[in-house]
N, C-alpha and C positions, 0 to 999 in steps of 0.2 A: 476443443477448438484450437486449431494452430494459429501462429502468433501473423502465421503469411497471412491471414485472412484480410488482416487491418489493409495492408497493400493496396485492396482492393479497392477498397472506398475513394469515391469521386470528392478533391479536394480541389477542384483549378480555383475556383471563386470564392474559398473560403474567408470570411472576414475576419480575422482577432479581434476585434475592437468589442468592447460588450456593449451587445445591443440585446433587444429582443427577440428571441426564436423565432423561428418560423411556427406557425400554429398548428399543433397536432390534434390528434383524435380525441384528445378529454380537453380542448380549448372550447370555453363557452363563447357566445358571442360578446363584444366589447359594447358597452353602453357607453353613451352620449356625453361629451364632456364636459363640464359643470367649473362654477366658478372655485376658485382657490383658495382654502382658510388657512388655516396654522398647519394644516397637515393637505400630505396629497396622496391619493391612493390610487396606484399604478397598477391594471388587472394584468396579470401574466398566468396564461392558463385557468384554473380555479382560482387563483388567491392572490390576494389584494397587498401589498406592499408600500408602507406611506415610508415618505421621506418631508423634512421641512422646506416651507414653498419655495427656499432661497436655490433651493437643488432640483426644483423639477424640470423632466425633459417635457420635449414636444407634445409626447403619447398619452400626457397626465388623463387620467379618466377619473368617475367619482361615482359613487351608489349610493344606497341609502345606508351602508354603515354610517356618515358622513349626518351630524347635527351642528353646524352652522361652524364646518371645519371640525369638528371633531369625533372619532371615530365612538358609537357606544360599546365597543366592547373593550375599554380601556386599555387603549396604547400605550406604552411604558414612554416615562418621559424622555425628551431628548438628550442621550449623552455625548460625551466626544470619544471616540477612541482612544483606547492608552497608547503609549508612546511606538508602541510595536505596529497601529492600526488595526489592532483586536478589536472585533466587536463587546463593547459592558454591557451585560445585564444582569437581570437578577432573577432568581429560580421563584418559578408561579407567576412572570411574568408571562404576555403573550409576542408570539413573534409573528406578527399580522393575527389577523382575528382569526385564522382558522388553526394556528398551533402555540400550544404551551407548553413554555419550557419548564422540562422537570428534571434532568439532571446534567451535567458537563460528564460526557464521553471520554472526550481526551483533546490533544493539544498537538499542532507541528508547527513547521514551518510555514504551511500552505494557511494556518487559523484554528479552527478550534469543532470539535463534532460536538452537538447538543442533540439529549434524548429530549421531544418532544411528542404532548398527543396530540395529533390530529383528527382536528374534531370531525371532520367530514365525513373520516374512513372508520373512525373508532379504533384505533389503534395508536401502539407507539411505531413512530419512526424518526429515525438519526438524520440531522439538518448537516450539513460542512456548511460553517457561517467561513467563507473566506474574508482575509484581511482587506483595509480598504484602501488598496495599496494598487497602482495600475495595472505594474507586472503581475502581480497573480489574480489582480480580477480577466487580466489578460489568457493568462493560463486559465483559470475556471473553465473560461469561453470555449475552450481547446476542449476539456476535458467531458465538457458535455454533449460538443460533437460527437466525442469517442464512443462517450457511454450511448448514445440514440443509437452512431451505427453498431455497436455492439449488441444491443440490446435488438436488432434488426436480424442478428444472426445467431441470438443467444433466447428462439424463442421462449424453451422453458425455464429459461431465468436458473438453469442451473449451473453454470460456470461464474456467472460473472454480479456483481450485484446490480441490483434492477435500481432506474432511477424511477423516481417519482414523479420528480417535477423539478423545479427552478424558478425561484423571482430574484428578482434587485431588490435588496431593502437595505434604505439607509445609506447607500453607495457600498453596502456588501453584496456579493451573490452568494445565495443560500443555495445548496444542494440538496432536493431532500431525498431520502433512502429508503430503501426496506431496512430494517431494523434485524440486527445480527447478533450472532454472539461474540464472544472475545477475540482476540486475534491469537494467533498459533505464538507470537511471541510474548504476549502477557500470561498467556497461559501455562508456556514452560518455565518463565519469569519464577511467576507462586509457587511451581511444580521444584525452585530450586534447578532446575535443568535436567530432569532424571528423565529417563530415557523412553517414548511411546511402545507401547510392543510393536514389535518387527511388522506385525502382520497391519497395524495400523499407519507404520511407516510408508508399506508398500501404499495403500488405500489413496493417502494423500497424495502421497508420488505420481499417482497414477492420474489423479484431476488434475494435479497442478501441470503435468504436461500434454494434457489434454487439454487444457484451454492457455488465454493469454499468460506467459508465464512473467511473473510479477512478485514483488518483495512483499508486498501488503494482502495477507491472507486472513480473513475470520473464517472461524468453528462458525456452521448455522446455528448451531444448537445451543447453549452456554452449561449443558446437562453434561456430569462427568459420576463417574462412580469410584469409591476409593478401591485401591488395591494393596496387598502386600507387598516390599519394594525389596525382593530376595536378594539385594546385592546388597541390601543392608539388613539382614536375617541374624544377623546378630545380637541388634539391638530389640528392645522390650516391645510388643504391642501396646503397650500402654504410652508408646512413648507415641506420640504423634507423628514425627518424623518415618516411623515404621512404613508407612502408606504412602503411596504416593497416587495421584488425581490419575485418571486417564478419560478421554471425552465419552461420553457413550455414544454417540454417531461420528464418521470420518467426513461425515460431506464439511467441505467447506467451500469460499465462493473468494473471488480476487476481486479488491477494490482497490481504491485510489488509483485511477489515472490520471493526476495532473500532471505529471513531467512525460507521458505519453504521446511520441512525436510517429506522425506517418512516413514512410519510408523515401519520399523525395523532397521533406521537407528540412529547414537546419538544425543541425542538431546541437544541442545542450554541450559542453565542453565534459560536464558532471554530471551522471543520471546513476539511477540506483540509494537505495541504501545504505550508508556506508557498510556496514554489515556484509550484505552480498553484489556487493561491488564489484566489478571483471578486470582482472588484471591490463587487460587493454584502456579499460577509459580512465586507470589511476595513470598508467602513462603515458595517456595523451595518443596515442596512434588509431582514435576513433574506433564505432562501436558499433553494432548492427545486432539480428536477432541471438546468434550467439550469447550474448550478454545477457540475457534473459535464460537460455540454459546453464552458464554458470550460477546464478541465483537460485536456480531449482533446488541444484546441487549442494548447493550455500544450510539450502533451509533444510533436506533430507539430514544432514549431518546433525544441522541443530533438533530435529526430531529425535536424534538420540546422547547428546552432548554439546556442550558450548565449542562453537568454534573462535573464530574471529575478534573479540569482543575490543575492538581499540576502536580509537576516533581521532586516527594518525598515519596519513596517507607509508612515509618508509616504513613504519610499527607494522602496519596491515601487510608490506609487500615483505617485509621480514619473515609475518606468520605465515604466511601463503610458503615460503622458502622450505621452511622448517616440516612445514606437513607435506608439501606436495615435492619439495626436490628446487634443484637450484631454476630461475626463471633462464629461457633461453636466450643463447644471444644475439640471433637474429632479431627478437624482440628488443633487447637493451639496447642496439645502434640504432633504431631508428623511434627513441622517447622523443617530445617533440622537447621546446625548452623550459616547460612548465614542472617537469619530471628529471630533468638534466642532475637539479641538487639533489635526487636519490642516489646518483649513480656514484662511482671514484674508480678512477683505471678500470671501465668496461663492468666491473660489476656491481652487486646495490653495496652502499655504501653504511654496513652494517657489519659488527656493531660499532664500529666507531662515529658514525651520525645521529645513535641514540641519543636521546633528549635527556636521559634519566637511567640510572642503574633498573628501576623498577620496572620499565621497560623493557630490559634488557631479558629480567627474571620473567615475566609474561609471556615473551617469544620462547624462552628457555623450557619453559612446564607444557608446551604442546609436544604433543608426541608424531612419528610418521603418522600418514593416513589409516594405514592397516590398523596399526594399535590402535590407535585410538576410536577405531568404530568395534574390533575387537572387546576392547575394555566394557561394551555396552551393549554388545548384542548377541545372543547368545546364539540365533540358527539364521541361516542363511547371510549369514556376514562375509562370506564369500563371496555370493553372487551381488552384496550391495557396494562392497568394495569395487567390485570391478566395474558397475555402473558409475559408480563415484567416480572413478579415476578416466572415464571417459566423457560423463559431466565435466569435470575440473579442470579438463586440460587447457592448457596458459594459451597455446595460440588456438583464436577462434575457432581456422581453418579446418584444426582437425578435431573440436571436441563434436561430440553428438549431436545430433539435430536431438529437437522432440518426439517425431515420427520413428528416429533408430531407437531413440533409448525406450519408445514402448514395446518396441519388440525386442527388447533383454531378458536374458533368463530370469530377472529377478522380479520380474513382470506374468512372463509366459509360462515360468514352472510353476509356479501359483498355481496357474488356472489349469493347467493340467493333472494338478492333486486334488484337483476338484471331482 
């Protein structure tokens, strides 16, 4: 699915403020509202969300979980948020009566993913507890518009992950998910960064620019099979390192849309990754769908090698230099002023604005593009090179749309060796 799709979507009356959805197809009816104990429980869709009475809205409703204020299937007691606004809890607790937490997923900026069963469905699935902070309960709000219309256009649920549901609990919004497997970057994390086979490289390449193209990707599957890792055939099978992981299925599916804005709405100053990042929004001269094909481009590399790996806006415009060629100058006259102290007499101002010699050494050990996807791939590095260098190009204007780069040879000779 192309990223133009989003475009589409009717936003004139859209509200940010976090309220209640509008009522969908698995909304039960709302029962009758009842008096207020120590706790209050809010029905949003299926599932019941207490918050303490000092915090309830208008919409308070009550059931008969509810024994003179208090719910019987034991609500975990009230805590405060740690300093960040993270939701506390603690594993084997429940988060409303219809799910229990059993393990911590992972952790950003946006709050924290917990593996949860839900008892209703019988299965597990992954909550997003956002923090209880206005700007990203604000975002949340954003992001679940996204996901409904997406998921409006995504009917087999196979590009994008499917939402579940949503309630307010505790002044967080909780997200709830289908349940995934690992993400393509914790995965080649473990894997040490060795390199997918080519032909799996294509595989993903080929969904991630067929749907919303996005930094945040999981494997469906979490199933991988060991293999022998010939570029280090030298060393023992007994030695572990010998092997290296590869997934046993290519599907994978794009999540996280919270910084996901529609196309006439205001944009973010910073979106991305740092990781795969577009050289337009590090300086400042704004960003549009392009920016989402440089990201492509970002991850295919790292499917076979570590690129980018800093968390330092000139380090990052340095390594970009080094692999891809000096940035243009008609981009460097017009950084806005946020981006200004990269530059010194017209170009980036490296390496004498380095922070640190070690710095210096990390820009120094990337090699051109050629080489270094050379270094890792032994057939058709040809034709991925030249995808790559039409993914990567510095001004928007002229790198690839999604629609060009599926019809690349390194796409379409595939399927004609079929």
């Amino acid at each position: 699915m192309e990223m133009e799709r989003v475009t589409e979507f009717p936003i004139a009356n859209l509200d940010r403020r976090p309220r209640k959805r509008a009522r969908l197809g698995w909304d039960v009816p709302q029962v009758p509202k009842a008096q207020v104990g120590i706790f209050c429980g809010q029905e949003v869709g299926t599932v019941a969300s207490y918050a303490p009475s000092e915090a309830t809205s208008d919409n308070t409703t009550s059931n008969s979980l509810f024994v003179k204020g208090v719910d019987r299937n034991g609500s975990p007691p009230w805590r405060d948020d740690d300093k960040d606004g993270h939701y506390m809890f603690a594993l084997g607790e429940n988060l409303t009566s219809r799910y229990k937490i059993h393990s911590k997923m992972g952790e950003g900026t946006f709050g924290q993913v917990l593996e949860c069963w839900d008892r209703e469905r019988k299965e597990m699935v992954a909550i997003k507890i956002v923090r209880g902070i206005k700007k990203y309960r604000d975002a949340a709000m954003i992001e679940i518009e996204v996901l409904q219309q997406l998921g409006k256009h995504d009917k087999g649920g196979n590009r994008c992950v499917q939402i579940r549901n949503w309630f307010d609990y505790r002044n967080h919004i909780c997200i709830v998910f289908e349940k995934l497997g690992p993400s393509l970057y914790d995965f080649l994390r473990k894997n040490n960064y060795r390199s997918f086979p080519i032909d799996l490289v294509r595989e993903i390449g080929r969904q991630l620019l067929e749907c919303v193209a996005s930094e945040n990707i999981l494997l469906v599957s979490p199933d991988y099979v060991k293999v022998p890792d010939y570029k280090n055939s030298s060393r023992s099978p007994r030695d572990s390192s010998y092997f290296k992981r590869v997934p046993k299925s290519s599907a994978v599916k794009v999540i996280d849309f919270g910084s996901t804005t529609y196309e006439r709405q205001d944009q973010n100053y910073i979106v991305s990754t740092r990781h795969y990042r577009a050289p337009e929004v590090i300086l400042g001269l704004g960003w549009s769908y392009p920016c989402d094909v440089w990201s492509v481009g970002c991850i295919l590399v790292e499917l076979c090698t570590a690129l980018f790996q800093t968390h330092e806006n000139l380090e990052h415009l340095a390594m970009m230099e080094r692999v891809l060629g000096p940035l243009p100058q008609h981009m460097l006259k017009k950084v806005d002023r946020h981006a200004e102290k990269y530059l010194r007499r017209g170009r980036l101002d490296w390496p004498e604005g380095a922070t640190s010699r070690d710095s210096i050494k990390a820009v120094l050990k990337l090699p051109r593009l050629q080489n270094l996807i050379m270094q890792h791939v032994d057939h058709s590095a040809g034709d991925l090179i030249h995808l790559l260098q039409g993914l990567l190009r510095y001004d928007p204007s002229d790198r690839l749309t999604a629609r060009e780069s599926l019809r690349h040879p390194f796409f379409t000779r595939d399927r004609l060796r079929r």
